[in-house]
C-alpha positions as CSV (number, residue, x, y, z in Angstrom):
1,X,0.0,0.0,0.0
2,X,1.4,3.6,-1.1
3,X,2.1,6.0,1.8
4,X,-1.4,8.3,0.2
5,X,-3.2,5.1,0.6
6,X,-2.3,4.7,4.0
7,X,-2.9,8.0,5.1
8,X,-5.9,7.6,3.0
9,X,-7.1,4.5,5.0
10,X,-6.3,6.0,8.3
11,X,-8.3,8.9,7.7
12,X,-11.6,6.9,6.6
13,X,-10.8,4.5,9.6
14,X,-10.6,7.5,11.9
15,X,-14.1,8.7,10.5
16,X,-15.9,5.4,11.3
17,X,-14.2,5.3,14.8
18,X,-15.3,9.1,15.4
19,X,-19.0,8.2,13.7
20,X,-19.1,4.9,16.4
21,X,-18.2,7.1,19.1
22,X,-21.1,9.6,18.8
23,X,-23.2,6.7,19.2
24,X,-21.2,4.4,22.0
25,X,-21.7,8.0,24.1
26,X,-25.4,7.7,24.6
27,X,-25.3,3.4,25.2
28,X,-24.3,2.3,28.3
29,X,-23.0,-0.7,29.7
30,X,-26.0,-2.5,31.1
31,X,-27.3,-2.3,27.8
32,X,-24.3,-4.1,25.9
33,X,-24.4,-6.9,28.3
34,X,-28.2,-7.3,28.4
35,X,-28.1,-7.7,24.3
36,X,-25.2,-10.4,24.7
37,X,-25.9,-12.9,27.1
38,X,-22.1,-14.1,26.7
39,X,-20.6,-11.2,26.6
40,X,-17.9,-12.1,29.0
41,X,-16.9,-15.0,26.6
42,X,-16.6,-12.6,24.1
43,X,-14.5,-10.0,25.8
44,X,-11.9,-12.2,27.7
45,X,-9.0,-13.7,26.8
46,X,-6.7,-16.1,29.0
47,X,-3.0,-16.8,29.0
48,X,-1.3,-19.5,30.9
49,X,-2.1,-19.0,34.4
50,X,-3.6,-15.0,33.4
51,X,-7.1,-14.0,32.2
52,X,-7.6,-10.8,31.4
53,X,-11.7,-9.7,31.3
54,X,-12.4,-6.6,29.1
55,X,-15.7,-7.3,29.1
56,X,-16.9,-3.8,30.8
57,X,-15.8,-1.6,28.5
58,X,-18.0,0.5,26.2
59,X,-17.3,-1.7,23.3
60,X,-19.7,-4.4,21.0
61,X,-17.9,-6.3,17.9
62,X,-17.9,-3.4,15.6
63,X,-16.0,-0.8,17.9
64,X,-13.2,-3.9,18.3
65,X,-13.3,-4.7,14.9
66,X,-12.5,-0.9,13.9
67,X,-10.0,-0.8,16.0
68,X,-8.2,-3.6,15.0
69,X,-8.1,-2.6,11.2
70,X,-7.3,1.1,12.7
71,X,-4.3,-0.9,14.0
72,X,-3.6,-2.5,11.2
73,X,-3.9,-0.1,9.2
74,X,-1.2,1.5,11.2
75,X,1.2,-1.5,10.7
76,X,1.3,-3.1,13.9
77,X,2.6,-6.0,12.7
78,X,5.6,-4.3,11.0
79,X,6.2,-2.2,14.5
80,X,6.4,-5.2,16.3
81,X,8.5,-7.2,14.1
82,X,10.8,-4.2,14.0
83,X,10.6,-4.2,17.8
84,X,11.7,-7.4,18.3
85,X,15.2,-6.8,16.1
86,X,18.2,-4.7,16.1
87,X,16.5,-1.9,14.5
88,X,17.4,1.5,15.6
89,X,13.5,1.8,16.5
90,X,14.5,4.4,19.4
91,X,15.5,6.9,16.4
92,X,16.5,10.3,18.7
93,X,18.7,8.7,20.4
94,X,20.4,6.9,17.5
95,X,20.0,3.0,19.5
96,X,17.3,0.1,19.0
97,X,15.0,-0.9,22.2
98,X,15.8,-4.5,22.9
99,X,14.4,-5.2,26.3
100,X,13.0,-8.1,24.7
101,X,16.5,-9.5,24.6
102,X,17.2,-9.2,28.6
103,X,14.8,-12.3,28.7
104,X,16.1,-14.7,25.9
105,X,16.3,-18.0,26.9
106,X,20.3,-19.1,26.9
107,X,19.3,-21.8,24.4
108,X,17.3,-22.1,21.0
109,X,17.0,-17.9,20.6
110,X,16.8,-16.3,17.5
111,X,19.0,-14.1,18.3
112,X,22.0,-15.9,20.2
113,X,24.5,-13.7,19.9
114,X,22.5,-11.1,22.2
115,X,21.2,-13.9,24.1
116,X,25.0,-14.6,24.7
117,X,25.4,-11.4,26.0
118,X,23.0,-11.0,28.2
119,X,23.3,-14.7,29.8
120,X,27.2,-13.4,30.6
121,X,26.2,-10.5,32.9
122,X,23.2,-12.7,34.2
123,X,25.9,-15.2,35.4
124,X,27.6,-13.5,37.0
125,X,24.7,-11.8,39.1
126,X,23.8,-14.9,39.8
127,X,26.7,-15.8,41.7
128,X,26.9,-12.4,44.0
129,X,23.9,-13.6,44.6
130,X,24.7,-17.4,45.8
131,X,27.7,-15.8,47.5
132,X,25.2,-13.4,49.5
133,X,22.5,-16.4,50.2
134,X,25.8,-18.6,51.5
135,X,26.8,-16.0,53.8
136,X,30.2,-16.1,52.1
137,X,29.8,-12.1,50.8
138,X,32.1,-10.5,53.6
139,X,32.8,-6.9,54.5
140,X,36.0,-4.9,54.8
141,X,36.4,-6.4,58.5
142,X,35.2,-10.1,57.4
143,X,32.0,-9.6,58.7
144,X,28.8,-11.2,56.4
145,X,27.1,-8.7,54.6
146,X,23.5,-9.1,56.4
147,X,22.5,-6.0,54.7
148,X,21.9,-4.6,50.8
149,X,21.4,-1.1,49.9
150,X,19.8,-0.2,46.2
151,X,20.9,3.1,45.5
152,X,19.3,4.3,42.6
153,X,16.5,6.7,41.0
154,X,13.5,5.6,38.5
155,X,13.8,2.6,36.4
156,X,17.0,2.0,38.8
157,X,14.3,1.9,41.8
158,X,11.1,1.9,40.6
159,X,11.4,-1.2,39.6
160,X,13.1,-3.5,41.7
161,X,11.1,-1.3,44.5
162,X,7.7,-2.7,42.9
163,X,9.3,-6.0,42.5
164,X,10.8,-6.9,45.5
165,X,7.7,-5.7,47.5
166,X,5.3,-7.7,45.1
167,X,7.2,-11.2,45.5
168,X,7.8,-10.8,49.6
169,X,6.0,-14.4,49.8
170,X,9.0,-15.7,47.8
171,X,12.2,-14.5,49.6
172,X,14.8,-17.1,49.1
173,X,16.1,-18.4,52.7
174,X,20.0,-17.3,53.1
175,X,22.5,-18.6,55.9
176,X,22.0,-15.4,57.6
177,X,19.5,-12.9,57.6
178,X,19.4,-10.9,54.2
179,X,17.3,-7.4,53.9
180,X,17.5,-5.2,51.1
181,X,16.9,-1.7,51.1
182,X,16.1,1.4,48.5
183,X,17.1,4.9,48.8
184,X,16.5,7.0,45.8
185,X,15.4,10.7,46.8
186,X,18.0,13.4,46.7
187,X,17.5,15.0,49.6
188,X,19.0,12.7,51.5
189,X,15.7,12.0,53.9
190,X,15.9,8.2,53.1
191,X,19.4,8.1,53.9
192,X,19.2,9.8,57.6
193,X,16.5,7.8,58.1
194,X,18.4,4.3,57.2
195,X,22.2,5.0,58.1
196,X,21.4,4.9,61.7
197,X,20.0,1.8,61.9
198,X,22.5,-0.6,59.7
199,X,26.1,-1.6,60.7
200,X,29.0,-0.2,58.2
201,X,30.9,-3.6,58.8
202,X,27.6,-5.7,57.0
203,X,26.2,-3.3,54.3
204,X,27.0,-3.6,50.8
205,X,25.2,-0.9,48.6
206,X,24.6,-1.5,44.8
207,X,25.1,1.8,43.1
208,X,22.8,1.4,40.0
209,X,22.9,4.1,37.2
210,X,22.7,3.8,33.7
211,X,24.7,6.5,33.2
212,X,26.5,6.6,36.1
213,X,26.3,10.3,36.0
214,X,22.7,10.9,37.9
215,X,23.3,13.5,40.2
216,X,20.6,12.1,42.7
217,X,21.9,8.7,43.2
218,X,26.0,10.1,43.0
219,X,25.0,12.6,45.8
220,X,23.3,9.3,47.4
221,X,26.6,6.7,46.9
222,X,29.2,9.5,48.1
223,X,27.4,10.4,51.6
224,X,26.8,6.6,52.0
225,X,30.9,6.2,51.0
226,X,32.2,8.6,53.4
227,X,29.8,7.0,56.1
228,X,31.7,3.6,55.4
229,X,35.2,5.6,55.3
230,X,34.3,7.2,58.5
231,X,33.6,3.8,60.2
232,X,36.4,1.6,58.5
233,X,39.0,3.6,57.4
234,X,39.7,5.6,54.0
235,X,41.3,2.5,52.0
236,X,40.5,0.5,49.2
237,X,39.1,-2.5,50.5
238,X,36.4,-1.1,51.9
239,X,34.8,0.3,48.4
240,X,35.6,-3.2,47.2
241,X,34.4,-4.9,50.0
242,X,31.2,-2.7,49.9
243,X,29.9,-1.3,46.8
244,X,29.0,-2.9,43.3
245,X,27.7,-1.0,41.1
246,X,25.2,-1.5,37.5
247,X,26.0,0.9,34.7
248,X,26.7,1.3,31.3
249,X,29.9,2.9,31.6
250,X,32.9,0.7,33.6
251,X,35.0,3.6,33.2
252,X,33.2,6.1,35.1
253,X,32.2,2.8,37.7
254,X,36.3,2.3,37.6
255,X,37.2,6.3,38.2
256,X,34.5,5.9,41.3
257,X,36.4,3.6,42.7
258,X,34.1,0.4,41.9
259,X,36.2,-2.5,41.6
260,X,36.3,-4.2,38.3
261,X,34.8,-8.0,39.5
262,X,32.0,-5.9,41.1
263,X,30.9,-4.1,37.7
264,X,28.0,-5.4,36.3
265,X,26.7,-4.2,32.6
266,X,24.3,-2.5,30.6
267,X,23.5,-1.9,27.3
268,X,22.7,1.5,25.5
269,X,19.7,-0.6,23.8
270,X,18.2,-0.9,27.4
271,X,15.9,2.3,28.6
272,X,16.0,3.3,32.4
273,X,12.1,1.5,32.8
274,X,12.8,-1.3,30.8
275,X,15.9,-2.4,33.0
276,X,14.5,-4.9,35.8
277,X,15.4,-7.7,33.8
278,X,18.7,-7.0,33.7
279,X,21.4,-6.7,36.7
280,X,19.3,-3.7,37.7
281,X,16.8,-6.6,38.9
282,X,20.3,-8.0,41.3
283,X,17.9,-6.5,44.5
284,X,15.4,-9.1,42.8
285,X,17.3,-12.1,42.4
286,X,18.9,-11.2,46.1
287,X,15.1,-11.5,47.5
288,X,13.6,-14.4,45.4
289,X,16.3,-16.2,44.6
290,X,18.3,-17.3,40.9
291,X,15.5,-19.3,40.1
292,X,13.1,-17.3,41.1
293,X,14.6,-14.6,39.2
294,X,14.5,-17.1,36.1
295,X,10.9,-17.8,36.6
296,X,10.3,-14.1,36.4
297,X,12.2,-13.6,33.1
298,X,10.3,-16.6,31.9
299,X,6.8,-15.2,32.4
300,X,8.0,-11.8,30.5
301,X,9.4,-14.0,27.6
302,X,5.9,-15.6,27.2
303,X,4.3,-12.6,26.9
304,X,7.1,-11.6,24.3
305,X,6.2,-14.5,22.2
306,X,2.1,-14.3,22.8
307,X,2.8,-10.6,21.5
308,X,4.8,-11.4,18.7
309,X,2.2,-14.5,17.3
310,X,-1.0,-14.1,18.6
311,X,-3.9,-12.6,16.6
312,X,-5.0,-8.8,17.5
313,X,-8.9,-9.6,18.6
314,X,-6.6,-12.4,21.4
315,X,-3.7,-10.5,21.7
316,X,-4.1,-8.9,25.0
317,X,-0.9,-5.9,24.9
318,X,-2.7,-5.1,21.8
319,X,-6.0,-5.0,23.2
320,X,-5.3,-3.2,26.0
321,X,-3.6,-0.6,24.3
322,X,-6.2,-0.3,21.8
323,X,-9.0,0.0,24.5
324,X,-6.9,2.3,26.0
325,X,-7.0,4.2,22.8
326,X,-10.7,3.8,22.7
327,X,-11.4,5.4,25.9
328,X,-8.5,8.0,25.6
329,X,-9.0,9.1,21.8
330,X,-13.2,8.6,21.6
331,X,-14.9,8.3,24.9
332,X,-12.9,11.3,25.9
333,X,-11.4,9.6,29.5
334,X,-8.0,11.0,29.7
335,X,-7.4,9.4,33.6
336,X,-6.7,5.9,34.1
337,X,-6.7,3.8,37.6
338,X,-4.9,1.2,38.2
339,X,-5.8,-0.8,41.3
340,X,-4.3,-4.0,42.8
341,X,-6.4,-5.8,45.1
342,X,-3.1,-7.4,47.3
343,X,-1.2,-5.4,49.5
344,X,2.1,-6.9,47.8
345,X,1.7,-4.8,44.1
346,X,1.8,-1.5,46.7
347,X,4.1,0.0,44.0
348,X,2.0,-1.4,41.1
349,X,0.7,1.7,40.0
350,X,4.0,4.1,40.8
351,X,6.2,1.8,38.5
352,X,3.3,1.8,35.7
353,X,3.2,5.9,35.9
354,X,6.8,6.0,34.5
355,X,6.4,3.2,32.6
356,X,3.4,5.0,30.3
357,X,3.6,8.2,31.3
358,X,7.4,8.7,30.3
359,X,7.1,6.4,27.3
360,X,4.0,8.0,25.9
361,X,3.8,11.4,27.5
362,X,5.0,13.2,24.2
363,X,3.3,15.8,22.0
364,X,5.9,15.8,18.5
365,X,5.0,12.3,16.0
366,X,8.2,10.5,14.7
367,X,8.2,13.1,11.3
368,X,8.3,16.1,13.4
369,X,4.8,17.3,13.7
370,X,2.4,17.8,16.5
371,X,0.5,14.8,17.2
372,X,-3.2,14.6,15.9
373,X,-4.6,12.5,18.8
374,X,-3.8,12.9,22.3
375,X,-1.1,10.8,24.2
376,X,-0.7,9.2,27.3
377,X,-3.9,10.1,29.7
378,X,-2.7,10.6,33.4
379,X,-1.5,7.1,34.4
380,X,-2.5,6.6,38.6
381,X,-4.1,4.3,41.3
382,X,-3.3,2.2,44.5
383,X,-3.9,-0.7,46.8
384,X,-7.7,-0.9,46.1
385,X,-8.8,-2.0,49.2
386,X,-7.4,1.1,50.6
387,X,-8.3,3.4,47.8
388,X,-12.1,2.8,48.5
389,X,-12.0,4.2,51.3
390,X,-9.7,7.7,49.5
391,X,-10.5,8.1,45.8
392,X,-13.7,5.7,45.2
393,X,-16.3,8.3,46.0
394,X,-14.8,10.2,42.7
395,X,-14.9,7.2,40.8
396,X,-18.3,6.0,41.6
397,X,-20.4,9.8,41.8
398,X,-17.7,12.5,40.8
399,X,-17.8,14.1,37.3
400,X,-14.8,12.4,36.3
401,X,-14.3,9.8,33.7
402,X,-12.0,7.6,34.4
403,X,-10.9,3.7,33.2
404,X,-9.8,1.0,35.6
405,X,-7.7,-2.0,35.6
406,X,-8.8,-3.8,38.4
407,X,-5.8,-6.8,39.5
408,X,-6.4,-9.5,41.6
409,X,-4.8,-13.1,42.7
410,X,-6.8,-16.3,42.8
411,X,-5.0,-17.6,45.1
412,X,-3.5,-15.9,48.2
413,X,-2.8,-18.0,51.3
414,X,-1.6,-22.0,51.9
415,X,-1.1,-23.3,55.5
416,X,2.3,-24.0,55.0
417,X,2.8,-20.5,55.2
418,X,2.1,-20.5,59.1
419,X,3.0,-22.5,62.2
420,X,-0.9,-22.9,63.0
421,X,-3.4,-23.9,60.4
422,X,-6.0,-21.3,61.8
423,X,-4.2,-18.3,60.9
424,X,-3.8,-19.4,57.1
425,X,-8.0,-20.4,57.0
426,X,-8.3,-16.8,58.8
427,X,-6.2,-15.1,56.0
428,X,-8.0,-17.0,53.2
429,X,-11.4,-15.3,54.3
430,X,-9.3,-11.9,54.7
431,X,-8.6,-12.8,51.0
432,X,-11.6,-13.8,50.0
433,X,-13.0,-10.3,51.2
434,X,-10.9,-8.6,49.2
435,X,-11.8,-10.3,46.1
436,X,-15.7,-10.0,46.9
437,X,-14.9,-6.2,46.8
438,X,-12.5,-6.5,44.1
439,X,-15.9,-7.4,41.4
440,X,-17.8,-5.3,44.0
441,X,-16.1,-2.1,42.9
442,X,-15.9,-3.0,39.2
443,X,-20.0,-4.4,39.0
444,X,-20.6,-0.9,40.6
445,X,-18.7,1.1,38.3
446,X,-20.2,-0.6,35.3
447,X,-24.2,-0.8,35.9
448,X,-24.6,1.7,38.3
449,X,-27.8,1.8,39.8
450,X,-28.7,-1.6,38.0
451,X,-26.1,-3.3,40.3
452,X,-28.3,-2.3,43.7
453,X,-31.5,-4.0,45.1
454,X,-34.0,-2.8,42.2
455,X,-37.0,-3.4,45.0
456,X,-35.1,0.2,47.0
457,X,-34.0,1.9,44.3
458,X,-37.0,4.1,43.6
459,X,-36.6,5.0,47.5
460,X,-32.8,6.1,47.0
461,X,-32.5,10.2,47.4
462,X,-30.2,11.5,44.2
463,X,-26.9,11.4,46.4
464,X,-27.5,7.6,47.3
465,X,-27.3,6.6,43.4
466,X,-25.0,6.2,40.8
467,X,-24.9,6.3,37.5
468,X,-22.1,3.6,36.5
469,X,-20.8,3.5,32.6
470,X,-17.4,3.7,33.9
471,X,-15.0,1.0,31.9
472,X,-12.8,-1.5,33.5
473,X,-10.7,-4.6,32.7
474,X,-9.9,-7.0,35.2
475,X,-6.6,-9.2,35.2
476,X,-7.1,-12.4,37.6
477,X,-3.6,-14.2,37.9
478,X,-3.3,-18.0,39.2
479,X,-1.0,-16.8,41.7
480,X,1.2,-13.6,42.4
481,X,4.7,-15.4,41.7
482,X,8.1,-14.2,39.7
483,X,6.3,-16.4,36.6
484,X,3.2,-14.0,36.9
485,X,4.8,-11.0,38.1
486,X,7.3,-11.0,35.3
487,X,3.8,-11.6,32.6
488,X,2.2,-8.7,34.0
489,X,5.0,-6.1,33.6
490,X,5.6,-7.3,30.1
491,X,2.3,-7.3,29.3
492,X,1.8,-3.3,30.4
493,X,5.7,-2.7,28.4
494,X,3.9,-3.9,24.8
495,X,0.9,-2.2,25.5
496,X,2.3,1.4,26.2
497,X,4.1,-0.2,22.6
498,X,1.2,-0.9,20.6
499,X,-0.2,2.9,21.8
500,X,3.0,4.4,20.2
501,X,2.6,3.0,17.6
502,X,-1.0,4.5,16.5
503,X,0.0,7.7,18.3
504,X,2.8,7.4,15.8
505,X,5.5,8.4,18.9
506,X,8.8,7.4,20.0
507,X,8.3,5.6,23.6
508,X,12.0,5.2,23.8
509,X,13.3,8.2,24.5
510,X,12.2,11.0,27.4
511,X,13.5,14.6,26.2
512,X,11.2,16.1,28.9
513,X,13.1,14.6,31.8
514,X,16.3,16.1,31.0
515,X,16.4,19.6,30.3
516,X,15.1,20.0,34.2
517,X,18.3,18.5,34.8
518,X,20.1,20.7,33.3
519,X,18.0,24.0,34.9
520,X,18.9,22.3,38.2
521,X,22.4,22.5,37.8
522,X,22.3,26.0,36.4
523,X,20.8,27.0,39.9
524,X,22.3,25.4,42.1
525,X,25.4,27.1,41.8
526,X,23.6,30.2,43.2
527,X,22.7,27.9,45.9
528,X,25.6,26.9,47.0
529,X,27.1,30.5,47.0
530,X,29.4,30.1,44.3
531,X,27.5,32.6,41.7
532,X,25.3,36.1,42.2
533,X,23.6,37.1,39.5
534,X,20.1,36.1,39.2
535,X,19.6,38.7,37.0
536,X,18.9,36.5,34.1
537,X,16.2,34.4,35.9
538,X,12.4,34.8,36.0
539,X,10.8,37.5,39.1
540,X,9.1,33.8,40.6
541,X,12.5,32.1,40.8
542,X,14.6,35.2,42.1
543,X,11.8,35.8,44.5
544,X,12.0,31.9,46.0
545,X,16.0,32.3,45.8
546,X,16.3,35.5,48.4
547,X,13.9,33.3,50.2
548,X,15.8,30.3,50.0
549,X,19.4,32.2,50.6
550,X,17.8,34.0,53.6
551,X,17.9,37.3,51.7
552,X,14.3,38.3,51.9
553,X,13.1,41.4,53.4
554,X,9.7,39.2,54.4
């Protein structure tokens, strides 16, 4: 097909999509699922041990059919392909995006050269980690390290943060007590907090930066350095005894002072959000152990494949991306929720907001004009039995549209969990409540007033009803296990993908993020005394500085 014909297709695709929209805004959800009595079969799709229930959203056949062709006619299938190679896909920044490869399998790959490389770091994670679980990982005095400090800042935390909170159930018994730790704000407030409790003589920290030239995690490992220098002496064995650090640049690891065996590597090709499967996940493997941490590259390597072969109307990254266009693009809901129903994905919903909103927060299409649809909506949410009782009342009777993904285990609790058998039965109800409020929530949101007892309803005052019509999915996983864990967060990376792609964007890069950066270190000269003139700067920012350096007449 020519380019015009594209374009051409696009446009007249667009058309229908706008034409079905003026009508979906009038039906509501009650109605599509009284005219389909199996409309859940029709609107769910399962994977291995995952089922993922679109059913409540303001679709019917025709809406999904028009958005698959709209996605075909974008070239979905060519995006992905070219995702899933060397391609320099991530084009303003001159690299490919190959987070893909982080989870080869070490045999059979199609690509085994990168699968070569990646297995070669991987092994040698693997063994810090073996020597930590063995107790044989000694400080600069011989003492067992008993304790792990992440050092790091967004993908670097974010995501073995989520991670390592989400697979709690699965730590990996060690010969002596193993907790890890995160510290990623600038300000130091983590580390003040932290320092005072852990023992210089067992604490390794894992420096991880990218580009190992983040100001917020440098600032982080140098206070955290001299701390260890003023406990065990200013020498070399105690950085090599108590740092290891994950970059992309040994030299600047090296000039640090980050012994060569305790390097670990990156790749350009890997973005900061993207990076958990790498050595970036070592806080990970330190917590669930190697094969745990091979399960949970497993379960993101299935979704790889289910992405890569799977039809669009059962390919669920593509369907949730393109329901997310749906609601974003049509139905005019630019806010989407994500709540967990298990207090272990507490992070769920922070890692996801860099995840979409940095990928897909952009405004400038891959030829250089403004984008003729609007991006990423505001990407939010949190524990959901908790966030009833904070945000709900918005959701259910505020003015505000907003889609949900609604995620829940099957399974939660097993008496071999506890020493007595009661606790685990009494935890299984707790679980069981959850879940109950889990479809609670989502039933309400959908039908509304239809959902309450229809004998009290035309007793209800106005401010005791609601009007439902607000669309949800709902993932139900087997279990919440590395396998799972590591499906789910791949299943969320290819979705932000297949939204690129229509929105015709680069989710690779994040130009936004950096020129703050760059501001910052323009000011804080003047902060630290070294510079005067403010002259050049806006009245808000000179006003806030003679605050700031004490110089206000206030």
């Amino acid at each position: 097909m020519s380019s015009s014909a594209a374009v051409h297709t696009r446009d007249s695709l667009l058309l229908q999509l706008q034409t079905l929209k003026n009508q979906f805004e009038q039906r509501h959800l009650t109605d599509l699922f009284a005219q389909d009595a199996q409309r859940f079969e029709h609107f769910s799709v399962g994977l291995k041990s995952l089922a993922f229930d679109y059913s409540k959203q303001r679709i019917d056949a025709e809406v999904l059919a028009q958005l698959i062709h709209f996605a075909e006619a974008h070239d979905l299938s060519g995006w992905i392909n070219t995702l899933f190679s060397t391609d320099t896909i991530n084009y303003t920044e001159q690299r490919a995006a190959m987070h893909w490869a982080l989870r080869l399998p070490e045999q059979g790959s199609t690509h085994p050269e990168l699968a070569q490389q990646v297995q070669a770091q991987l092994q040698r994670m693997y063994q810090l980690v073996e020597k930590i679980h063995a107790g044989q990982c000694r400080g600069a005095t011989g003492e067992v390290i008993q304790d792990v400090v992440n050092i790091g800042v967004g993908g670097s935390d974010l995501g073995p943060l989520m991670a390592t909170q989400a697979l709690s159930d699965f730590k990996h018994s060690s010969a002596k007590p193993l907790s890890v730790h995160f510290v990623s704000t600038m300000d130091g407030s983590q580390l003040s907090d932290l320092l005072h409790k852990l023992r210089p003589e067992t604490t390794l920290f894992i420096i991880s930066s990218k580009s190992f030239g983040t100001i917020d995690t440098l600032s982080n490992a140098q206070t955290v350095r001299l701390w260890l220098e003023k406990a065990l002496g200013k020498q070399a064995r105690v950085l090599q005894h108590h740092f290891v650090g994950v970059s992309t640049k040994p030299d600047k690891m090296t000039a640090w002072g980050i012994a060569p065996e305790n390097q670990f590597l990156l790749w350009d090709w890997v973005g900061g959000r993207y990076s958990l499967w790498s050595c970036i996940g070592l806080p990970i493997a330190l917590i669930i152990g190697v094969e745990g941490f091979k399960a949970f590259l497993a379960g993101a390597y299935a979704v790889d494949q289910h992405f890569q072969t799977a039809p669009f109307a059962q390919n669920i990254p593509v369907l949730m991306g393109l329901l997310g266009i749906w609601n974003n693009n049509f139905l005019d809901i630019q806010t989407h929720a994500v709540l967990p129903y298990d207090g272990r994905l507490k992070y769920f919903a922070s890692y996801l907001q860099q995840l979409e909103m940095e990928s897909n927060g952009k405004s400038i299409q891959r030829s250089g004009d403004a984008v003729e649809l609007d991006t990423c909506p505001i990407v939010w949410g949190e524990v959901g039995p908790n966030a009833q009782h904070a945000f709900y009342q918005l959701l259910h009777q505020g003015t505000q549209a907003v889609s949900c993904d609604f995620i829940a285990p099957v399974k939660r609790y097993n008496a071999n969990q506890f020493t007595y058998a009661e606790s685990a039965e009494a935890l299984v109800e707790q679980h069981h409540l959850a879940l109950s409020n889990c479809l609670a929530q989502s039933r309400l949101l959908a039908f509304g007033n239809q959902a309450l007892d229809q004998a009290e309803l035309a007793s209800l005052p106005a401010y005791k009803q609601y009007a439902g019509n607000q669309p949800s999915s709902t993932f139900l996983i087997q279990e919440l296990n590395p396998y799972s864990l590591g499906m789910l967060i791949a299943l969320y990376e290819h979705k932000v993908f297949v939204q690129s792609v229509i929105w015709n964007i680069n989710p690779f890069d994040q130009w936004g993020v950096e020129k703050g950066k760059e501001i910052a270190n323009q000011l804080l000269p003047i902060l630290n005394g070294q510079q005067q003139d403010v002259s050049a700067l806006d009245a808000s920012t000179q006003g806030l500085l003679h605050i700031l350096l004490g110089k206000s007449d206030g």
